[in-house]
GUDRENDREN-199694 format. One record per residue: z, y, x of N, C-alpha, C in turn; residue in three letters. Coordinates in steps of 0.05 Angstrom, whole numbers, plus 5000, padded with zeros to 4 digits. Each point is the difference from the previous one (the first is absolute). Layout:
% GUDRENDREN-199694
ZYXZYXZYXALA;...
% end
This chain:
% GUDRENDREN-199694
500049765017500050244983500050255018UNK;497750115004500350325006501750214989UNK;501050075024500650324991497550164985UNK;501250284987497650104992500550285016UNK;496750215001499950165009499450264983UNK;500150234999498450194990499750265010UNK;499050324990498650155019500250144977UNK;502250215016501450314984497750094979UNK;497849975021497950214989498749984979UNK;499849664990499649934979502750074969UNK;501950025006502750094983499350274983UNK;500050004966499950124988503050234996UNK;500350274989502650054992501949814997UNK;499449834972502449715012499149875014UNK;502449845007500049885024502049784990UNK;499749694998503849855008499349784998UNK;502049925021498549785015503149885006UNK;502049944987502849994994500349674997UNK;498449874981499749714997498049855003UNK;500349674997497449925007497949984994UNK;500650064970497449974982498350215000UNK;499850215016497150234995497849894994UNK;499150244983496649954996498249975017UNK;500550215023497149925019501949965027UNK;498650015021500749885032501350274999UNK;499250304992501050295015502350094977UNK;500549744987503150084982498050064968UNK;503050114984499050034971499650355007UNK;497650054989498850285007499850164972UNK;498949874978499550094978502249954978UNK;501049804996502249884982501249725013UNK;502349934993501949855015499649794992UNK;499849765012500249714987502649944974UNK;501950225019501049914969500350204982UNK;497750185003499650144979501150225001UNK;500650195020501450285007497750125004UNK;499750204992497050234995501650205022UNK;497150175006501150185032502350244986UNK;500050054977502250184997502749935012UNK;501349744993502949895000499049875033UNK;497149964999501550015029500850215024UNK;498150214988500850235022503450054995UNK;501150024975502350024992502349845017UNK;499249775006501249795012500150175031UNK;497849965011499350085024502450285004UNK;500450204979501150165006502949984998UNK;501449794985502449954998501349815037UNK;498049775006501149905022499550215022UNK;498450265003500550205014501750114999UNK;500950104970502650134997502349945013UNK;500549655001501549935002501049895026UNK;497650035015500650055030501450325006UNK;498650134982501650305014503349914998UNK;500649964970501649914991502749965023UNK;497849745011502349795022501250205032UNK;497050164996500350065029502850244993UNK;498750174990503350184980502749875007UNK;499449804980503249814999500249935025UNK;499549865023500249935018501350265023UNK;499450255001501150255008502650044984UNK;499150034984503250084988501649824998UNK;500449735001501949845008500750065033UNK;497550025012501250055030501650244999UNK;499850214989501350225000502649984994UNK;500349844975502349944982500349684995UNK;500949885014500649744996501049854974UNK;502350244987501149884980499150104976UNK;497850184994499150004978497749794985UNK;500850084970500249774982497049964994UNK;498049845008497450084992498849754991UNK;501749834978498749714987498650094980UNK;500850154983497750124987497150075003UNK;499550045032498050095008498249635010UNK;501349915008499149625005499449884974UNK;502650064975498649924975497050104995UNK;499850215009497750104984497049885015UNK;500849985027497849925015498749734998UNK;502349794983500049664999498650094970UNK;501050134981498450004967497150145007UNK;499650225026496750054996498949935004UNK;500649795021498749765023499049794980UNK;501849854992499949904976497350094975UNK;499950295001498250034981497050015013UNK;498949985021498950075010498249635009UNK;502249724993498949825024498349924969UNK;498549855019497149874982500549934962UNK;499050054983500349894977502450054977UNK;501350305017501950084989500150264985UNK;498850205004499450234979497150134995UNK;499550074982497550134994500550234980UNK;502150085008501950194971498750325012UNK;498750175000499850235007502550264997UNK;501350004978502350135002502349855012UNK;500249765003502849925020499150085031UNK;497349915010499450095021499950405002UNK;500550124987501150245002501650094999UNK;502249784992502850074999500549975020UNK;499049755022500649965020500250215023UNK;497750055000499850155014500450385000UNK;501350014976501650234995502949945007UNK;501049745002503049945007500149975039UNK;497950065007498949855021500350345009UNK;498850184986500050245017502650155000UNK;501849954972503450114997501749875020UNK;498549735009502849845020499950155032UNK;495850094992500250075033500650325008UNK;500050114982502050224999503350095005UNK;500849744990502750024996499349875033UNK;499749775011501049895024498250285016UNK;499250195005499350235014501650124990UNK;502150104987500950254993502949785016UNK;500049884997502849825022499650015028UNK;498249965010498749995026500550345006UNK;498450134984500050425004503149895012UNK;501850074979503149975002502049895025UNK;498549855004501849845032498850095026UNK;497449984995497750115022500850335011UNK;500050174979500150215001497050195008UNK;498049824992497150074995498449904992UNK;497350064996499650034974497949595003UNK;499549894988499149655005497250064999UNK;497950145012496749895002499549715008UNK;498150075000498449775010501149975039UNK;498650235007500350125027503649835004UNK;501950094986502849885007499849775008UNK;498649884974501249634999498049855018UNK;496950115009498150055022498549684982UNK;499750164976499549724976497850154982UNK;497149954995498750114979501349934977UNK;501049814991500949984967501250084990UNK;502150095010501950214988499450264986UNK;496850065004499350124988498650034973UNK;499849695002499449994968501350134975UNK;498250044978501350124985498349904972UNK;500249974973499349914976496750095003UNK;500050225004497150155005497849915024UNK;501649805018498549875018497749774994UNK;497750155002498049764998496849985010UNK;502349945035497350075011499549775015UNK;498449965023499549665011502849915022UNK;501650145000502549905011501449834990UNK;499649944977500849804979499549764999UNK;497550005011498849794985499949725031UNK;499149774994499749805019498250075026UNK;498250074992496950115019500050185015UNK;502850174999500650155013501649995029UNK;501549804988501749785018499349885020UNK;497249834990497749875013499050185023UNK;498950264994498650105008502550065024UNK;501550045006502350175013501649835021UNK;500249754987501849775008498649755019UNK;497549864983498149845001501849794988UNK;497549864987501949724990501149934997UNK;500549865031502649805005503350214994UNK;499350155012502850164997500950114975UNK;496950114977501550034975500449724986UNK;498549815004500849724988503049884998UNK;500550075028502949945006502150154980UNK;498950325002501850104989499949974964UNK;498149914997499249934966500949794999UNK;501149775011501149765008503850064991UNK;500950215010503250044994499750214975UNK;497550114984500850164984500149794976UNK;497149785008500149844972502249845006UNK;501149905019502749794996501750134992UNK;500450275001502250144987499450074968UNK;497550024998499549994967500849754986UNK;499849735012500349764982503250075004UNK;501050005024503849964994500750344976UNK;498050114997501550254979499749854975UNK;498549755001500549864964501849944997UNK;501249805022502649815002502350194998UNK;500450275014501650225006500550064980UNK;498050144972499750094980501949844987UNK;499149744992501849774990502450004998UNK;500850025030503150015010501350194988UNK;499050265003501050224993500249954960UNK;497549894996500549974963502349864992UNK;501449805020503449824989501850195020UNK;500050265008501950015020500749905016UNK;498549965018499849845019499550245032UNK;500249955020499150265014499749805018UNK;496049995010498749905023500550175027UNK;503149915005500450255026498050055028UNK;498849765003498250025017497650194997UNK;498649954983498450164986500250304993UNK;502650024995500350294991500750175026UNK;501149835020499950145025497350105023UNK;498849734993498250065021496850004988UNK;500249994968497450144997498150275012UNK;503350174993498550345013499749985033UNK;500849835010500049965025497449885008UNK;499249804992498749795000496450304988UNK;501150064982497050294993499850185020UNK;502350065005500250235019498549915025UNK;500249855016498749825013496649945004UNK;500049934971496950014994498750295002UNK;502250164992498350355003500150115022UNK;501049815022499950125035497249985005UNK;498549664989497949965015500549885026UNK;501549965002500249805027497849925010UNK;499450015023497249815008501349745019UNK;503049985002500449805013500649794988UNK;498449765002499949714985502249855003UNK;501550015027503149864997501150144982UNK;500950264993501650154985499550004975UNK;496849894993499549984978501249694980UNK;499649885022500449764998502449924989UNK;501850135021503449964998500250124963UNK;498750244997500250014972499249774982UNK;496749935007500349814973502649784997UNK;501149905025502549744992501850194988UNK;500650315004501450124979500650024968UNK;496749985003498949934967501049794991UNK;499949775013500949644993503350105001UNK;500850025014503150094993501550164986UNK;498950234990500050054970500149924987UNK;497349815003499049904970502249674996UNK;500249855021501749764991502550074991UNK;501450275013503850124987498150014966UNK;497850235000499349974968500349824980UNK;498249815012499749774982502349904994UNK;502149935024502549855001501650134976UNK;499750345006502150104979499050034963UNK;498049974999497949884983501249764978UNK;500149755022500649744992502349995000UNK;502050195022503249964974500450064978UNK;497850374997500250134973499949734977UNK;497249895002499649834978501149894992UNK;501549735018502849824998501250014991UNK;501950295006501750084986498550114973UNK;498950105005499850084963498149774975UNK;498949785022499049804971501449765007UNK;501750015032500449764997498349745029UNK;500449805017499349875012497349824992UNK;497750065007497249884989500649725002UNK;499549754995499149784998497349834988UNK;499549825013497649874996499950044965UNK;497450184987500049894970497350004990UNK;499249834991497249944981499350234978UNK;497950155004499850264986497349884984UNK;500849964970497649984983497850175000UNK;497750025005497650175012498449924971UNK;499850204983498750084982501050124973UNK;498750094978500250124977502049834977UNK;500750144983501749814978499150194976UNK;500749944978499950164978501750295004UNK;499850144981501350274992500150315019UNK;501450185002499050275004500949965029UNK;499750185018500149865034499050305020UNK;501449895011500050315030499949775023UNK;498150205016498649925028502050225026UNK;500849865016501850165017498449925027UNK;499450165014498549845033502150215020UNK;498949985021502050085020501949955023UNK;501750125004502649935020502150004989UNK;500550194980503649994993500749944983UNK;502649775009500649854974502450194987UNK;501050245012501750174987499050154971UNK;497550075013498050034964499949784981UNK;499649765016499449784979502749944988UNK;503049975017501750004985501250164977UNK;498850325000500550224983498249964983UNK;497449905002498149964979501149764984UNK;501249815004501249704984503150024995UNK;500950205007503150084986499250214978UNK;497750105000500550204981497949854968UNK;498049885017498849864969502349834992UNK;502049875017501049814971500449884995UNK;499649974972500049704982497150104987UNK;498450185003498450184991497749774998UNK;498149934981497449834999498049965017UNK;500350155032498950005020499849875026UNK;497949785007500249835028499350155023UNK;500850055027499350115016498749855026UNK;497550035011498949775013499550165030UNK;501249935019499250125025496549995012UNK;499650135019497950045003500050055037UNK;497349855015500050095026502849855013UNK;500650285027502749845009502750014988UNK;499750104976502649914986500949754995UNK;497749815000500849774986502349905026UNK;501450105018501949875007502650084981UNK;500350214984502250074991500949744977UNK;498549784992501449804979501649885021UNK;500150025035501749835008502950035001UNK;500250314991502650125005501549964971UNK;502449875004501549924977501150264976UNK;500750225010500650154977497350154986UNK;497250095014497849944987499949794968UNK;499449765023500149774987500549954980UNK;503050134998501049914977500250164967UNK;497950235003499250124982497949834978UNK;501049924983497749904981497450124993UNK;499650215005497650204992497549875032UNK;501849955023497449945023498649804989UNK;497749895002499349854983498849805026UNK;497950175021498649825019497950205016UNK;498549935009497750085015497049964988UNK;498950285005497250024987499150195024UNK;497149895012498550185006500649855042UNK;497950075008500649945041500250265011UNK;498250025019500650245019499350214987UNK;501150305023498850224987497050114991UNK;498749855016497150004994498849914983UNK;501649834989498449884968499850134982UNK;502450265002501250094974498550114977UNK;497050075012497050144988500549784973UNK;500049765006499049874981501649864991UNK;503250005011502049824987501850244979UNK;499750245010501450154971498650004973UNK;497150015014498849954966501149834979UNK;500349745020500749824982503549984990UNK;501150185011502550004980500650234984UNK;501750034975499250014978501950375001UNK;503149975018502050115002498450265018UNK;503450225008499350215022500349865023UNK;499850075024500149915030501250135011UNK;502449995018501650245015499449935028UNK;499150205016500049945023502950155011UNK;500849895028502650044999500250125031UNK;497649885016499750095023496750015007UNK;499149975035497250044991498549674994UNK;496750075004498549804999498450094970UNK;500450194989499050154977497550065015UNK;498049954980496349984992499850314983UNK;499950195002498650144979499949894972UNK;501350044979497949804974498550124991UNK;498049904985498250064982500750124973UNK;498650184978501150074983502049834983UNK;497549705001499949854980503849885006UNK;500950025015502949974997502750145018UNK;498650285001501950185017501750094986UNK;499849954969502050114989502049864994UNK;500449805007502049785001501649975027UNK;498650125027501550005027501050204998UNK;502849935008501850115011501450005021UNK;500250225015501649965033503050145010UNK;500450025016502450025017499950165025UNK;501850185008500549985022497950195019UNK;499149835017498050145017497249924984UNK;499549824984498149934996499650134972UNK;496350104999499950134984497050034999UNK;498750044970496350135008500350134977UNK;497850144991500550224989498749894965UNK;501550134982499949724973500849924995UNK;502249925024502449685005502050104983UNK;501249934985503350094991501849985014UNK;501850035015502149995016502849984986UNK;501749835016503349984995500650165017UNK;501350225003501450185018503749865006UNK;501050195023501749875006500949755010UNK;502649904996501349775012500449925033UNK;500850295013500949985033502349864994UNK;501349965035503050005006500649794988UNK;498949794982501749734979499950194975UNK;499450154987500050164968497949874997UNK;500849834966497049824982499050204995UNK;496849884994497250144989500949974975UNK;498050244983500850014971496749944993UNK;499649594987498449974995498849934973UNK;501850184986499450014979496850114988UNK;498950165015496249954991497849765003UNK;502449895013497449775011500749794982UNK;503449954993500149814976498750044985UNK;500150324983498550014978497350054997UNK;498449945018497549985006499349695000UNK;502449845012499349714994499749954974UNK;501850104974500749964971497650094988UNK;499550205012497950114987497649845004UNK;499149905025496649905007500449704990UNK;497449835000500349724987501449825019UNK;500049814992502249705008497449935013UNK;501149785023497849705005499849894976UNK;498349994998498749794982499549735001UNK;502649785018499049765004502149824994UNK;499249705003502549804990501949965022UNK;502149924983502949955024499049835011UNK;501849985022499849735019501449774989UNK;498949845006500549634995501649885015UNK;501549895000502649845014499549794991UNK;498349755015500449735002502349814998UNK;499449774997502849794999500649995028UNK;498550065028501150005020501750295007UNK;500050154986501250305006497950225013UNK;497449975010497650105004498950194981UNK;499950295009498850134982497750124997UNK;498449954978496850055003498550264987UNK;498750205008499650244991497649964979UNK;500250174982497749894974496950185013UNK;498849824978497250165019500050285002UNK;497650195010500550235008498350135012UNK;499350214992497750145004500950185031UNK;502449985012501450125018499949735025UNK;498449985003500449685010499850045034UNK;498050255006498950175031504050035006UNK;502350074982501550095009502649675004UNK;498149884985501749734999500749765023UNK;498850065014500049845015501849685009UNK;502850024993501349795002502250054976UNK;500949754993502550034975502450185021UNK;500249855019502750175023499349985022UNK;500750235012499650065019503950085019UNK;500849915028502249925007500550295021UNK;502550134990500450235023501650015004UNK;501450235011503449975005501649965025UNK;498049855016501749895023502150285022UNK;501450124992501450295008501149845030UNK;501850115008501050085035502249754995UNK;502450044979501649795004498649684989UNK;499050014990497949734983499049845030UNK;497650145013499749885020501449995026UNK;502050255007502649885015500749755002UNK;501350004977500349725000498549735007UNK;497650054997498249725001499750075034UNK;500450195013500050005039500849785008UNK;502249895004500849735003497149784993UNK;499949964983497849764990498050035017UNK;498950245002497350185000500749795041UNK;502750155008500049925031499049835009UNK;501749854984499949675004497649945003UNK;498250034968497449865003498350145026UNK;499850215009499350115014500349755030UNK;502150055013501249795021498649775001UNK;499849874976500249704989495950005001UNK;499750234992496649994998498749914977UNK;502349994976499249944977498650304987UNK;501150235001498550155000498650155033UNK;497850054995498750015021499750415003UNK;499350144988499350214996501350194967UNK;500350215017500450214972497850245003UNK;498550044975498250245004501250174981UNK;499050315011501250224976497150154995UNK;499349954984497650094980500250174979UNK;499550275004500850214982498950245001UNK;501850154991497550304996499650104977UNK;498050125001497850184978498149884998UNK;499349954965498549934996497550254998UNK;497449924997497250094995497249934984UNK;499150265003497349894983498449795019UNK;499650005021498049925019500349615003UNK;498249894993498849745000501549925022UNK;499050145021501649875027503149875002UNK;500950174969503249935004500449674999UNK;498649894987498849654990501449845033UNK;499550155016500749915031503149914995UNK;502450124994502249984996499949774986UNK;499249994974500649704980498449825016UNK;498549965008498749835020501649935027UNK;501350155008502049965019502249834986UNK;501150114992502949814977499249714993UNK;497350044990499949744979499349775036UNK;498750155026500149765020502249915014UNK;502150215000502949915014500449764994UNK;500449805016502049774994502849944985UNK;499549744986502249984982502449905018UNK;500550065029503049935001500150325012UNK;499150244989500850295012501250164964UNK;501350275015500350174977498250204995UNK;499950084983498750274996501950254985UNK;500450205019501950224981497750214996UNK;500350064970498350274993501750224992UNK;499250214998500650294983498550225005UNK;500150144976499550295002496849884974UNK;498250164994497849884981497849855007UNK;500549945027497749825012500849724985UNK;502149954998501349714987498249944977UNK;499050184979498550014983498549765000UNK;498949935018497249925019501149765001UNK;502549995005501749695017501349814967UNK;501650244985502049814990497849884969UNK;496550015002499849834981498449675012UNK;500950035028499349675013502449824991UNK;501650004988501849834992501449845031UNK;501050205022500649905021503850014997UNK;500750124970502950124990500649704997UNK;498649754988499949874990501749795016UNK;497249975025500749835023502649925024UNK;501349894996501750035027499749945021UNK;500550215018499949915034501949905007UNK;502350054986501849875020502849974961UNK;501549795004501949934978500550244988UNK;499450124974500150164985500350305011UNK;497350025018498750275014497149994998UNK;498750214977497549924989498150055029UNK;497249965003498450095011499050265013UNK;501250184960499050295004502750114996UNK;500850225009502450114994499850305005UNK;499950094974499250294995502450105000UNK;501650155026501450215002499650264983UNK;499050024991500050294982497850255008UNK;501050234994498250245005499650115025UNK;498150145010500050155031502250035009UNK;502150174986501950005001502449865016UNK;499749684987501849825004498949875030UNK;498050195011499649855041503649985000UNK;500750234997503849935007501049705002UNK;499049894977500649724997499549835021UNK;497249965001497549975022501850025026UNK;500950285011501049935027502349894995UNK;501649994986503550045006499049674999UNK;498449794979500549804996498849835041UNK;497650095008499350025022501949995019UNK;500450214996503050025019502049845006UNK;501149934976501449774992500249805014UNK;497049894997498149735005500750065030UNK;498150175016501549995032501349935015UNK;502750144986502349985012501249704992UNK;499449904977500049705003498849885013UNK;498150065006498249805019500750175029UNK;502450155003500050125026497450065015UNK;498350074987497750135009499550245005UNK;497550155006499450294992498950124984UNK;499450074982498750064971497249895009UNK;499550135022496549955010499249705008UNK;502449855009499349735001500449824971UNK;500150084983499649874976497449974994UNK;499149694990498749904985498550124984UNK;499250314992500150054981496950225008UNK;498650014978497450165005500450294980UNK;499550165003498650204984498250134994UNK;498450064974497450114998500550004972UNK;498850365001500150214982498150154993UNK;500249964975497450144981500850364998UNK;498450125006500550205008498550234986UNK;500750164993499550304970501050225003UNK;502449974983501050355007501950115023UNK;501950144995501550135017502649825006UNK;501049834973502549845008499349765009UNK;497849984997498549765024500650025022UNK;499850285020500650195021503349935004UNK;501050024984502750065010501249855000UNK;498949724988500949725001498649935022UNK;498250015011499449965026501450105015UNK;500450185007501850145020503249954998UNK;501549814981501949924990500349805023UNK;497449794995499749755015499550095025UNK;498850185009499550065025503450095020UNK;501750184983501750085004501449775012UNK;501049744983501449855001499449775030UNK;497950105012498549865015498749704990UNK;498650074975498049724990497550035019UNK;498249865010498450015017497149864986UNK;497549925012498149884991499450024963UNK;499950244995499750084968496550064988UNK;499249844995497549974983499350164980UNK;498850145000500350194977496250055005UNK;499849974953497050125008500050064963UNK;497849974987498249935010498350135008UNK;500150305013498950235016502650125008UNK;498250215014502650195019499850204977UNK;501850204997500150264988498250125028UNK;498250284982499150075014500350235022UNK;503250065001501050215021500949835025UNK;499649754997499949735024498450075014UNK;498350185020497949985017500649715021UNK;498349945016499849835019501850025027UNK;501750265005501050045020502949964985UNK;500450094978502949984990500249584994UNK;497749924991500049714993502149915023UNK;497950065029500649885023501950015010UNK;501150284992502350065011502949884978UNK;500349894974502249964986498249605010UNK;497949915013500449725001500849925027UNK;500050205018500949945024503549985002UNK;501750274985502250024987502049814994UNK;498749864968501149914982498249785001UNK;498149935006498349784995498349924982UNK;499850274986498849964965497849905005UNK;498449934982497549774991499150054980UNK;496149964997499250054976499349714989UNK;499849994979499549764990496449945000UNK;499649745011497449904999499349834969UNK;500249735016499849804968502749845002UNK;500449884978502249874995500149835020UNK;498349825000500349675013500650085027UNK;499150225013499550035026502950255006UNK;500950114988502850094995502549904998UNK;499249694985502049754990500049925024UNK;498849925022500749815022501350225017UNK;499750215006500550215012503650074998UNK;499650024972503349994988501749745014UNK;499149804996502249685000499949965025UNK;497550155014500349975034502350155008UNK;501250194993502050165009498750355014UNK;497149914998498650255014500050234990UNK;
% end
């Protein structure tokens, strides 16, 4: 798999070249793959400028003043970041809020700086062009091509490398902050970590040392993430999530947070309404106080990419809760509703619910009451206890009666021991971690083609929406080893936490080094928390990481060479010839 190349001069006003999926080789120029038109993106463009001035600001005036209070100013930088990474806003007035809150913060952190300094903060002071931004700025300093032109490639690549890993950990961050939770890592060394990016560094060690910054952020994130959840739904366990439609009136929830989904199923009820997850939610049936809401009903619908054609077919509203939001179409925008950072313009929005305060979702119930029911027969319970879904015109979303998730941090803890043993013993031979982002692109077929050739005495751990791909081979089914299925879907991007700590685990039982484990990885690779789950694993020192099925295209050929010489990363070829590669240890 090539890197890819392209040539400033070809680059229209937009410009973004952020994920993997662009339209052409020289990025999305005219409209975004996933559907961001050049307005919201120049908008964008001007908020992660802002928000370098932002850092570089905050970063002075802490030096100035050590002990002043400036989390407010980190909140704000993790919710714009957030609004900004792939598939998450298309709202034209939130992106103006933004960046009206963006020009009051950088005021106030200059009128602090005036104050301690005792003159006046230019540009010239902080010996920083961005600081001069201002709401009225919109000129080619902004934009990517400018960067290019100034920097060359490799060096803005790098630095587009720690802005997008810092955009995927502002989802997880956001999260945290929605149960009261505080991603202390994150909130420290974001403005640090921008500020940084707005030097321009041209030195590649220094740059470097930042991205494992990014991975160390982002794993305290996730970590503080996966206690939030615990504690508030409860310890995940292995559970069989019924995957399709039932009769009566019904809400579609997709997303990341199960703090919405819990406020959305305490407040319907006893109310006549089933609620069916969607995307990577479907790990939330594993968590027991979820669970135990009678209104969850099951799972409808796969990855975020399907959604074109899997909302049609249900009957209810849809809440998006975080990103991976498509633009909709007329024909059912008036039924989506969003949250948070995420937003397009049309969309209805739930406002509120920071800090642990429930959403008030009372429009979306009554939007369920109001629109029609599924229209289909219950399910069938056999004399063996087997339950069978009635026919169904929803059938693209049907794919298996159950599908098996759940496996959280203490669940597979526990099985370390076993896992050792067979390991030692050579009854199990190999563990692969197969995960990611899913996509539109054919090529992704490489991944399920990989899974389905692994050998039946190895494991396979998935998460994040690439699993999509994995959990309808019925490998949940199979055991590798005495009641440890084949496939074992750890949960959302999110839950990598799981992923290492369980890793980890394994190691130090096997008194090993993380890097001498058995164990392969290769990752399907998309947006920004793709990025920062890479750099999670990189952080932790995971080594030989496969990742394809293309490069994003701010990868030039000198940055490739330089993160495989590093870290040892790898592009993926073909399965068969990947598979021996893996079990060789290479």
């Amino acid at each position: 798999m090539a890197t890819q190349s392209f040539d400033i001069e070809d680059v229209t006003p937009m410009f973004c070249f952020q994920c993997e999926q662009t339209i052409h080789p020289t990025g999305c120029t005219k409209v975004g793959r996933c559907l961001k038109v050049p307005a919201i993106a120049s908008e964008q463009d001007s908020i992660v400028y802002a928000l370098k001035a932002l850092s570089v600001v905050h970063e002075k005036a802490k030096q100035l003043n050590p002990s002043v209070d400036l989390e407010h100013v980190s909140r704000f930088l993790i919710e714009a970041l957030f609004m900004t990474l792939t598939n998450t806003n298309f709202d034209t007035a939130h992106h103006a809020k933004a960046v009206a809150q963006a020009a009051s913060l950088l005021d106030e952190l200059k009128n602090l700086v005036r104050a301690e300094a005792k003159c006046e903060p230019t540009a010239q002071y902080f010996n920083n062009q961005y600081v001069d931004w201002t709401p009225t700025t919109n000129d080619e300093r902004l934009h990517v091509p400018a960067r290019l032109a100034r920097l060359g490639s490799t060096i803005c690549g790098l630095h587009e490398l720690i802005v997008y890993s810092l955009k995927g950990s502002a989802a997880y961050g956001y999260h945290c902050l929605r149960q009261n939770k505080k991603p202390a890592a994150l909130l420290h060394l974001l403005p640090r970590l921008l500020a940084f990016v707005a030097s321009e560094s041209t030195d590649v060690d220094a740059i470097l040392s930042h991205v494992l910054l990014c991975g160390e952020a982002n794993e305290d994130t996730i970590r503080t993430l996966n206690t939030a959840n615990v504690a508030d739904c409860g310890d995940p366990t292995p559970t069989p999530v019924k995957w399709g439609p039932q009769p009566g009136k019904a809400i579609l929830v997709t997303g990341h947070d199960y703090a919405a989904l819990n406020d959305l199923l305490a407040q319907i009820g006893d109310k006549p309404i089933r609620v069916y997850t969607h995307g990577e939610m479907l790990s939330a049936h594993a968590y027991p106080a979820l669970a135990a809401f009678p209104a969850l009903a099951g799972h409808f619908g796969t990855a975020w990419q399907n959604q074109r054609f899997e909302i049609p077919m249900f009957p209810g509203p849809v809440l998006f809760t975080t990103n991976c939001l498509i633009p909709p179409p007329d024909s059912y925008k008036h039924r989506v509703f969003a949250m948070g950072p995420v937003g397009c313009d049309g969309v209805k929005r739930i406002e509120g619910g920071m800090d642990g305060q429930p959403l008030d979702f009372t429009p979306i119930i009554q939007s369920a009451l109001d629109l029609p029911a599924f229209d289909v027969g219950e399910w069938k319970v056999d004399e063996t206890g087997e339950e069978t879904a009635p026919p169904t015109d929803h059938s693209r979303c049907l794919t298996r009666r159950h599908v098996l998730t759940g496996f959280g941090e203490n669940t597979l803890t526990a099985l370390v021991p076993q896992i050792a043993d067979a390991i030692r013993q050579r009854t199990l031979k190999h563990i692969f971690v197969v995960g990611g982002c899913d996509g539109f692109e054919t090529s992704r077929h490489y991944f399920t083609d990989l899974v389905k050739a692994t050998p039946k005495d190895t494991i396979v751990l998935t998460f994040a929406c690439g699993r999509f791909r994995l959990n309808r081979l019925g490998l949940d089914t199979q055991e590798a080893l005495p009641g440890i299925p084949r496939l074992i879907d750890v949960g959302q991007c999110n839950d990598t936490h799981t992923l290492l700590s369980v890793l980890s685990s394994l190691a130090a039982a096997l008194h090993l080094p993380l890097t001498a484990l058995p164990v392969s990885y290769c990752l399907s690779w998309f947006e920004q928390k793709a990025v920062a789950d890479l750099l999670s694993l990189l952080h932790v020192g995971c080594k030989n990481i496969f990742l394809g099925p293309s490069l994003p295209l701010f990868f030039d050929h000198t940055i490739w060479s330089v993160l495989q010489d590093k870290f040892g990363l790898r592009t993926i070829t073909n399965p068969d010839d990947d598979l021996k590669l893996m079990l060789s240890g290479q």
